[in-house]
LUMKOLVEX-898380 format. One record per atom (N, C-alpha, C, O): z negated, x negated, y; residue in one letter; residue number from 1. Coordinates in nm, 3 decimals. Layout:
# LUMKOLVEX-898380
+---------+---------+---------+------+-----+
!       z !       x !       y ! rest !  nr !
+---------+---------+---------+------+-----+
!       Z !       X !       Y !    a ! NUM !
...
+---------+---------+---------+------+-----+
//
This chain:
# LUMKOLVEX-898380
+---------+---------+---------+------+-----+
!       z !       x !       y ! rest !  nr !
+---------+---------+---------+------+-----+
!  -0.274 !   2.215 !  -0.723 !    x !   1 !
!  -0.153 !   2.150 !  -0.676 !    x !   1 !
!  -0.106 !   2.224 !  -0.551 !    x !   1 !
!  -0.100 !   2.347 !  -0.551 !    x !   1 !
!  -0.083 !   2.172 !  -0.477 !    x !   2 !
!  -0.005 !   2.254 !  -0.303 !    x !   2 !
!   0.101 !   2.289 !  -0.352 !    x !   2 !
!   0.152 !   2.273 !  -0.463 !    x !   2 !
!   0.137 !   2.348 !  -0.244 !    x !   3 !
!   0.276 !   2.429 !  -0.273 !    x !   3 !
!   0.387 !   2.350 !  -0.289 !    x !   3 !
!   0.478 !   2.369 !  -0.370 !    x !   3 !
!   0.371 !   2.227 !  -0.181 !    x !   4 !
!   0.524 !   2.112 !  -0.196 !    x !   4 !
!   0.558 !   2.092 !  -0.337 !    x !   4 !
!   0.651 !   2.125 !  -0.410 !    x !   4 !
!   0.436 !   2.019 !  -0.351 !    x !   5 !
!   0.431 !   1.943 !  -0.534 !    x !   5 !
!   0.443 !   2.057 !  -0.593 !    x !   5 !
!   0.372 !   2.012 !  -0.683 !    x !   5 !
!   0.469 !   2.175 !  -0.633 !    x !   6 !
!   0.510 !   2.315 !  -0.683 !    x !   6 !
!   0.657 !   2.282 !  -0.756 !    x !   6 !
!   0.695 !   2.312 !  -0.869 !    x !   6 !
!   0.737 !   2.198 !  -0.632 !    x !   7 !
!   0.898 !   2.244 !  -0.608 !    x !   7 !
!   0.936 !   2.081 !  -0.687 !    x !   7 !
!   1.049 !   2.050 !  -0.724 !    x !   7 !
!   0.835 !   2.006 !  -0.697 !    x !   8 !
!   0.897 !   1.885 !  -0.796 !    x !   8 !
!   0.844 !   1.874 !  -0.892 !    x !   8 !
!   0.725 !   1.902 !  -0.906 !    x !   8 !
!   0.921 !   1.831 !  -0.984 !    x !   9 !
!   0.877 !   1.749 !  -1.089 !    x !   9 !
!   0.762 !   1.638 !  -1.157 !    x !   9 !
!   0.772 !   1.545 !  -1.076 !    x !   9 !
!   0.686 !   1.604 !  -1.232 !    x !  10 !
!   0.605 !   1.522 !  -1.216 !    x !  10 !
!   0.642 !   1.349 !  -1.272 !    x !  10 !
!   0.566 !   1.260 !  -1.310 !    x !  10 !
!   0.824 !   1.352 !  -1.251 !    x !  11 !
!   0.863 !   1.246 !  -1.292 !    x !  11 !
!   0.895 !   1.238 !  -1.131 !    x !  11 !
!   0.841 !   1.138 !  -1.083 !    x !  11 !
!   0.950 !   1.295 !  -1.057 !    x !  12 !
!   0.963 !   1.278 !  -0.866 !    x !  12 !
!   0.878 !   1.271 !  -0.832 !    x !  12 !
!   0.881 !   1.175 !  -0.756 !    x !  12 !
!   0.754 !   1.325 !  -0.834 !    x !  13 !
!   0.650 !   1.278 !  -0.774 !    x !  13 !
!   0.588 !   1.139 !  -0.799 !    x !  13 !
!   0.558 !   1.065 !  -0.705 !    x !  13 !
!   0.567 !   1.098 !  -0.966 !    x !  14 !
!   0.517 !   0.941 !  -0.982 !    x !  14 !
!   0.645 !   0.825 !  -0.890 !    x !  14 !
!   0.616 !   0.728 !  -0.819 !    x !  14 !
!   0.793 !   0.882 !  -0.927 !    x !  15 !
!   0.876 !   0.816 !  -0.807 !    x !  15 !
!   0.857 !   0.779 !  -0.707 !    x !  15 !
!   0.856 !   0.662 !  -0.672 !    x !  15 !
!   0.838 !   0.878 !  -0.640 !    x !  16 !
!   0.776 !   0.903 !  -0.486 !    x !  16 !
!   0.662 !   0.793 !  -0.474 !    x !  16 !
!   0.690 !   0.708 !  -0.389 !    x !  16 !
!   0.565 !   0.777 !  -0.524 !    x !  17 !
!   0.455 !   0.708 !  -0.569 !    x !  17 !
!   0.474 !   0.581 !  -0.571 !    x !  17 !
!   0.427 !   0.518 !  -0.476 !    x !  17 !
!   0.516 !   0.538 !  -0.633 !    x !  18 !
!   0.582 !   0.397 !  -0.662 !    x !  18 !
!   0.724 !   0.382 !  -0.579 !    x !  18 !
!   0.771 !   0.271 !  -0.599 !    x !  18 !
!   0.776 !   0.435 !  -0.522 !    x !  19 !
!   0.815 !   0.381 !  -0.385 !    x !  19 !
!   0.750 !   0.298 !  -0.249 !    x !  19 !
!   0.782 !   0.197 !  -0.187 !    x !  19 !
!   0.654 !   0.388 !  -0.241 !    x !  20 !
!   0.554 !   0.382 !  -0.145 !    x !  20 !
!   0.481 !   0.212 !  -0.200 !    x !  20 !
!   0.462 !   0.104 !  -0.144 !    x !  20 !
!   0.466 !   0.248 !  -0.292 !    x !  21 !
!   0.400 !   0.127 !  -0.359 !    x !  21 !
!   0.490 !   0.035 !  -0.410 !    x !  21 !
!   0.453 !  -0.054 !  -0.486 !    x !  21 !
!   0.615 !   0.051 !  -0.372 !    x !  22 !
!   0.713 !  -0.093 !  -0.396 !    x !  22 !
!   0.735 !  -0.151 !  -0.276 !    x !  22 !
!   0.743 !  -0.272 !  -0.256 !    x !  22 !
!   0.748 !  -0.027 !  -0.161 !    x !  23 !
!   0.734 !  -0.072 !  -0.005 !    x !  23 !
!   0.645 !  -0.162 !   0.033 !    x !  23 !
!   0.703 !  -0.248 !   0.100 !    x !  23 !
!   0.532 !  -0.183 !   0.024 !    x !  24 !
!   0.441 !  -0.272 !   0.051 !    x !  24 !
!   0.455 !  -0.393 !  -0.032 !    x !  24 !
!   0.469 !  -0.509 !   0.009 !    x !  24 !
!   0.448 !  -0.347 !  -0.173 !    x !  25 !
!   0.436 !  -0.521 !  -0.247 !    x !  25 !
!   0.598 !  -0.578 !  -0.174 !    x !  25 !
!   0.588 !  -0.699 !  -0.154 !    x !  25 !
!   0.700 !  -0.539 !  -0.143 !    x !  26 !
!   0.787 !  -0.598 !  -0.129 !    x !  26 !
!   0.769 !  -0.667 !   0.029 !    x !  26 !
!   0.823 !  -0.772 !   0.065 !    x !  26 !
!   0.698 !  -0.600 !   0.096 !    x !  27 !
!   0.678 !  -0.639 !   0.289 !    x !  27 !
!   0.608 !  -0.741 !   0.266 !    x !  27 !
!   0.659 !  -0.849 !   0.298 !    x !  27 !
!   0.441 !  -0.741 !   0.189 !    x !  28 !
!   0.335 !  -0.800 !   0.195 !    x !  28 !
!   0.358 !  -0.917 !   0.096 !    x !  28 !
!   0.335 !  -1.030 !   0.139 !    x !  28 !
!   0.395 !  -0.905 !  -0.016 !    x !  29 !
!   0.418 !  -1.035 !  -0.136 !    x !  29 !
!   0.604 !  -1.071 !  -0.165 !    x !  29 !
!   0.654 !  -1.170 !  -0.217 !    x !  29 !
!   0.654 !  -0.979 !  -0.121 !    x !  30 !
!   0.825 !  -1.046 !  -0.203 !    x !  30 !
!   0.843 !  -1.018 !  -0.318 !    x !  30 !
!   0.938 !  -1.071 !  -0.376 !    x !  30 !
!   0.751 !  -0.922 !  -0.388 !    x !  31 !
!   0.782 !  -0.863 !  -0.505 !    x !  31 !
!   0.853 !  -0.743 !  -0.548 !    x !  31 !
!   0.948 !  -0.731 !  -0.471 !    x !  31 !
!   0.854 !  -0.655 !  -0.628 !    x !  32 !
!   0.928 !  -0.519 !  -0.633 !    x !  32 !
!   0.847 !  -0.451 !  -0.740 !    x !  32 !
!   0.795 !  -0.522 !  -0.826 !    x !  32 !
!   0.824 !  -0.261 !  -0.745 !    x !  33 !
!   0.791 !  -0.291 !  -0.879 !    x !  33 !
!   0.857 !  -0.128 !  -0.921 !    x !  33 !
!   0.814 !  -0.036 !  -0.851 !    x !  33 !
!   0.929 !  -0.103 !  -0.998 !    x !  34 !
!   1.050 !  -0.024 !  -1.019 !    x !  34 !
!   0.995 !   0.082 !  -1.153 !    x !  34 !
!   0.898 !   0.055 !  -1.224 !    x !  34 !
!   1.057 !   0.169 !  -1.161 !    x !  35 !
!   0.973 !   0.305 !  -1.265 !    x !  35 !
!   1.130 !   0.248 !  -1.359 !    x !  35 !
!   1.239 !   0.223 !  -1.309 !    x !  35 !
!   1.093 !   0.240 !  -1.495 !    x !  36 !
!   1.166 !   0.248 !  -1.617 !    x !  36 !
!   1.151 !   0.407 !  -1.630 !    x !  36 !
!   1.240 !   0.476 !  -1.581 !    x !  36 !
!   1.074 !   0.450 !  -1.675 !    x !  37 !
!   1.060 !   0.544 !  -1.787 !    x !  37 !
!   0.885 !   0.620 !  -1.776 !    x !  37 !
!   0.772 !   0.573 !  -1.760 !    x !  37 !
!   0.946 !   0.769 !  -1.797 !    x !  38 !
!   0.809 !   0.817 !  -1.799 !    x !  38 !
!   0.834 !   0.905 !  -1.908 !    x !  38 !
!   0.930 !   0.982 !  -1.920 !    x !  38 !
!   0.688 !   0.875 !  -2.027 !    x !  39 !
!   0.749 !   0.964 !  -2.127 !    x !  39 !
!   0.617 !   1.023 !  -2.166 !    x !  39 !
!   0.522 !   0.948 !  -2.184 !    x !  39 !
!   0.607 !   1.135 !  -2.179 !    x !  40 !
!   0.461 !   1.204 !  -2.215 !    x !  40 !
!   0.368 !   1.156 !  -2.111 !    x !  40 !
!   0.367 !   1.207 !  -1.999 !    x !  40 !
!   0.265 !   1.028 !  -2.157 !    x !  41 !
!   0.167 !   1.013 !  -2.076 !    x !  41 !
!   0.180 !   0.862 !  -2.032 !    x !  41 !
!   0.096 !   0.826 !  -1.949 !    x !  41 !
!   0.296 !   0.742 !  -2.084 !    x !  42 !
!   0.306 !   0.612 !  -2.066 !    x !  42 !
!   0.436 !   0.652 !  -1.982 !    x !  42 !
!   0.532 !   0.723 !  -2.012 !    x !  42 !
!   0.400 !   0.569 !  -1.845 !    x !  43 !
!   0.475 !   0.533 !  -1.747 !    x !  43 !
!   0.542 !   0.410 !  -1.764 !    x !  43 !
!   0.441 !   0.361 !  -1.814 !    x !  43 !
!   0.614 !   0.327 !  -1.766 !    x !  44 !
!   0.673 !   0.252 !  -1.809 !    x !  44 !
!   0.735 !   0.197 !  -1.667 !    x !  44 !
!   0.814 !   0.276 !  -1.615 !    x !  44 !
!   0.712 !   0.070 !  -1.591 !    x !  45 !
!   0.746 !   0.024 !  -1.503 !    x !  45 !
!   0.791 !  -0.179 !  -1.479 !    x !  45 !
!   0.745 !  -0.264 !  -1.555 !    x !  45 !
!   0.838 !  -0.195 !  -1.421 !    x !  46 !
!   0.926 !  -0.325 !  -1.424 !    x !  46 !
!   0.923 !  -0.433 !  -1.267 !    x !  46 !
!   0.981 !  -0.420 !  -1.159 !    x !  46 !
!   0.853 !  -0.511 !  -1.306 !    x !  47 !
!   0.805 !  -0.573 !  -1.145 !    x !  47 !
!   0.914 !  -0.736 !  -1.159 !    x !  47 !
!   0.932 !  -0.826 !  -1.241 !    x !  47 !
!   0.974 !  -0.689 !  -0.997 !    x !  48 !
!   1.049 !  -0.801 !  -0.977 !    x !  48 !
!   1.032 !  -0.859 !  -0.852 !    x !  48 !
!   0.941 !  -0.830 !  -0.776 !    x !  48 !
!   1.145 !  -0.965 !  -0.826 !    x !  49 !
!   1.121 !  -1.003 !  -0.728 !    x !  49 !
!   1.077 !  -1.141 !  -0.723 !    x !  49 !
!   1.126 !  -1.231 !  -0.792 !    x !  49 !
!   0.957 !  -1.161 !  -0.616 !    x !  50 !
!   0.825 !  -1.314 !  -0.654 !    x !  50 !
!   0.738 !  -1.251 !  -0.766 !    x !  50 !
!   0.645 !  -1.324 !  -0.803 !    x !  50 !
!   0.748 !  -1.128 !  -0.830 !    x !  51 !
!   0.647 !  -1.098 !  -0.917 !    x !  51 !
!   0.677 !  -1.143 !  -1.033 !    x !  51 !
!   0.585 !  -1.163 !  -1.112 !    x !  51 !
!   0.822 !  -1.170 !  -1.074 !    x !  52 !
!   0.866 !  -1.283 !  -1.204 !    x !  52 !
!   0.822 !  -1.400 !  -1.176 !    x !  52 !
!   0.844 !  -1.469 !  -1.076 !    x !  52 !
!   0.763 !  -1.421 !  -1.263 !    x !  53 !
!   0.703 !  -1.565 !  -1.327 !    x !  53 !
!   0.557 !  -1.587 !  -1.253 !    x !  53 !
!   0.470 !  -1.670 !  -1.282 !    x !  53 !
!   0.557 !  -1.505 !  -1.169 !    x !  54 !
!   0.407 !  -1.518 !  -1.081 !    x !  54 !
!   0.334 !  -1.515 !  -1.204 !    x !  54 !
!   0.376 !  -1.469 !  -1.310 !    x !  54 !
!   0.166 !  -1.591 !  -1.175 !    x !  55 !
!   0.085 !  -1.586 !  -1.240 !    x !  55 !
!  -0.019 !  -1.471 !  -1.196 !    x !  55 !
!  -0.114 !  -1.444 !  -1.268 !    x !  55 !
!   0.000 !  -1.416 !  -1.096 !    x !  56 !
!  -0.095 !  -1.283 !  -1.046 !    x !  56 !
!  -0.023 !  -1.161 !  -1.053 !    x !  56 !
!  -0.063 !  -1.072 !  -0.977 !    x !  56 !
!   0.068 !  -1.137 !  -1.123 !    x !  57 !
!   0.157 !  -1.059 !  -1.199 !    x !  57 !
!   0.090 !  -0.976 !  -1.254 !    x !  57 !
!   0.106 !  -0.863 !  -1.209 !    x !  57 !
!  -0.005 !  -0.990 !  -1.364 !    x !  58 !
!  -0.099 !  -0.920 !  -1.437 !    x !  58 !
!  -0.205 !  -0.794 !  -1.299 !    x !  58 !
!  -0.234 !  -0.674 !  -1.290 !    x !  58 !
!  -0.221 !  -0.897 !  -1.235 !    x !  59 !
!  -0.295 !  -0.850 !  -1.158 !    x !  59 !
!  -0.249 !  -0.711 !  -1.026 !    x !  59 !
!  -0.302 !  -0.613 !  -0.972 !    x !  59 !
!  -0.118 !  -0.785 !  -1.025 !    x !  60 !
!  -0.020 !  -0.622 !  -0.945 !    x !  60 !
!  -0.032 !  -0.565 !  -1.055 !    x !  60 !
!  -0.143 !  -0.512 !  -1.062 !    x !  60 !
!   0.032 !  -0.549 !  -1.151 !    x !  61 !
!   0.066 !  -0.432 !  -1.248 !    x !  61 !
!  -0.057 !  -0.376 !  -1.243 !    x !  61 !
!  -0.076 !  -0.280 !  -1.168 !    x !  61 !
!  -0.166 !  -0.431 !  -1.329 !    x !  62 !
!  -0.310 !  -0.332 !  -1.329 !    x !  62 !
!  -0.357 !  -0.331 !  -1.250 !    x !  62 !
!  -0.460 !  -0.268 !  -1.274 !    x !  62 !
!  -0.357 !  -0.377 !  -1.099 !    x !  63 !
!  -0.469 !  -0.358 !  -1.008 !    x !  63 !
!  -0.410 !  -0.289 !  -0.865 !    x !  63 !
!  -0.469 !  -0.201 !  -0.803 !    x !  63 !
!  -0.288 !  -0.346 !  -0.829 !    x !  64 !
!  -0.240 !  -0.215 !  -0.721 !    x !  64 !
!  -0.179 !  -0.133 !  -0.816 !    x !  64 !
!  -0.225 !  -0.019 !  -0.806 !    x !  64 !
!  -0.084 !  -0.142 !  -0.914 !    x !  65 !
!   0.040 !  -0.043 !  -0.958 !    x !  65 !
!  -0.042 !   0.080 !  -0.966 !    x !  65 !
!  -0.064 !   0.173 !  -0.889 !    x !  65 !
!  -0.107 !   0.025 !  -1.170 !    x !  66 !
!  -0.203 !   0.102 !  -1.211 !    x !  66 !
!  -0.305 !   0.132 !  -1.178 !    x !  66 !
!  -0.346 !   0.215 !  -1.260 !    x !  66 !
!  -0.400 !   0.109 !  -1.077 !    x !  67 !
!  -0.482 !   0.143 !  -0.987 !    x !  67 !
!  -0.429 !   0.285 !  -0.901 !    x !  67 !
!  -0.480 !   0.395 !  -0.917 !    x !  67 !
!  -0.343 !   0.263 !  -0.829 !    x !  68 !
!  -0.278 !   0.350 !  -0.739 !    x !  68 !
!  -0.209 !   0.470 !  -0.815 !    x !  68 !
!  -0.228 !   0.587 !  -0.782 !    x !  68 !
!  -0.138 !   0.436 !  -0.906 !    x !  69 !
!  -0.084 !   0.566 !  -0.982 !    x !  69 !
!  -0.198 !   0.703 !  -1.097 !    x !  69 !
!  -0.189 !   0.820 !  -1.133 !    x !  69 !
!  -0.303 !   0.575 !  -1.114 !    x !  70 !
!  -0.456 !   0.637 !  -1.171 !    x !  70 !
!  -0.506 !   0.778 !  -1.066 !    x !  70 !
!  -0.552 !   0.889 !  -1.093 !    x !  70 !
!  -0.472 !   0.710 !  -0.940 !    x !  71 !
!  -0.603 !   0.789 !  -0.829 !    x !  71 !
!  -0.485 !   0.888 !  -0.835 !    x !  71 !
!  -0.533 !   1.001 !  -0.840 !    x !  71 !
!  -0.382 !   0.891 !  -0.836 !    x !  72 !
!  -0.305 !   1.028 !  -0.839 !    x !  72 !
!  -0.284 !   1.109 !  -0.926 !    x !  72 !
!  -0.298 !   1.232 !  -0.918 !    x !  72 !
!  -0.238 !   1.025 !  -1.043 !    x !  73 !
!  -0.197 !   1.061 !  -1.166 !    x !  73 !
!  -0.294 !   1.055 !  -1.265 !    x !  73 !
!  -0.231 !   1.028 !  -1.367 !    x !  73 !
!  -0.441 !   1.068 !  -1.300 !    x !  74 !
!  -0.548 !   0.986 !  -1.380 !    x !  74 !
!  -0.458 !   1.014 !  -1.517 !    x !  74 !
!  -0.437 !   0.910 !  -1.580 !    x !  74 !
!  -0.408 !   1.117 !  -1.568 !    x !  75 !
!  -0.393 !   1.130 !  -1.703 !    x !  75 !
!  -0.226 !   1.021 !  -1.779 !    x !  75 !
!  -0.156 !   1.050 !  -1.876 !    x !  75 !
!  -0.214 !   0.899 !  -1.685 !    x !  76 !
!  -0.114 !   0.782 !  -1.724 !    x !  76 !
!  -0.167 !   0.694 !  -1.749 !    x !  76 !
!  -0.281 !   0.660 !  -1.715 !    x !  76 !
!  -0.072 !   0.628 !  -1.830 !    x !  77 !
!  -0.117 !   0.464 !  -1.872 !    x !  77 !
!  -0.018 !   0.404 !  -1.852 !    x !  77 !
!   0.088 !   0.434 !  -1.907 !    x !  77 !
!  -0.032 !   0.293 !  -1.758 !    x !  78 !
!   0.071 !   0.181 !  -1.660 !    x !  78 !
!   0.103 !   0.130 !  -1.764 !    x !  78 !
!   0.015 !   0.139 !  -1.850 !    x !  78 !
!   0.256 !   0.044 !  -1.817 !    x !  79 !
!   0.259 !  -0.018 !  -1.914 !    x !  79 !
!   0.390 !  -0.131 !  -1.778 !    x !  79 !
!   0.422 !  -0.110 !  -1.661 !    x !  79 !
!   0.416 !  -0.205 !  -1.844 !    x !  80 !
!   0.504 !  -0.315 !  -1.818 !    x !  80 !
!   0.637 !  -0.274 !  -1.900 !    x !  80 !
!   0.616 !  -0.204 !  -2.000 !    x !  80 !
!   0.758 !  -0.305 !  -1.873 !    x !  81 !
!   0.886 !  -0.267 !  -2.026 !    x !  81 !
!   0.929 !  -0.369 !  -2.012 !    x !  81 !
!   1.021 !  -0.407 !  -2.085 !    x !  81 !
+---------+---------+---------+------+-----+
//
């Protein structure tokens, strides 16, 4: 771990994370996708926006969210709340 990530938390850092990654789904699709809850090893997150009622919904959550928070974080499991 570098020295920055030293001085935070590993609930600020997945934050941080999913900022970055709400920034885009929100520019590129009109969606949002927001951190509930991080508890042990289930991240717990909440997609809004055009991502309600979308039918490729499934497909943000596991394929950018949980995709993207994997390559950082491998030891989480993306859940929906």
């Amino acid at each position: 771990m570098s020295e920055p990530e030293m001085n935070h938390t590993k609930e600020e850092l997945v934050r941080a994370l999913l900022e970055r990654v709400n920034a885009y789904i929100e520019q590129y699709h009109g969606g949002s996708v927001e951190m509930v809850s991080l508890e042990g090893h289930v991240l717990k997150v909440r997609l809004g926006g055009a991502c309600q009622g979308c039918p490729l919904s499934p497909t943000t959550l596991h394929g950018w969210v949980a995709g993207t928070v994997r390559q950082f974080f491998p030891d989480l499991e993306v859940t929906e709340a």
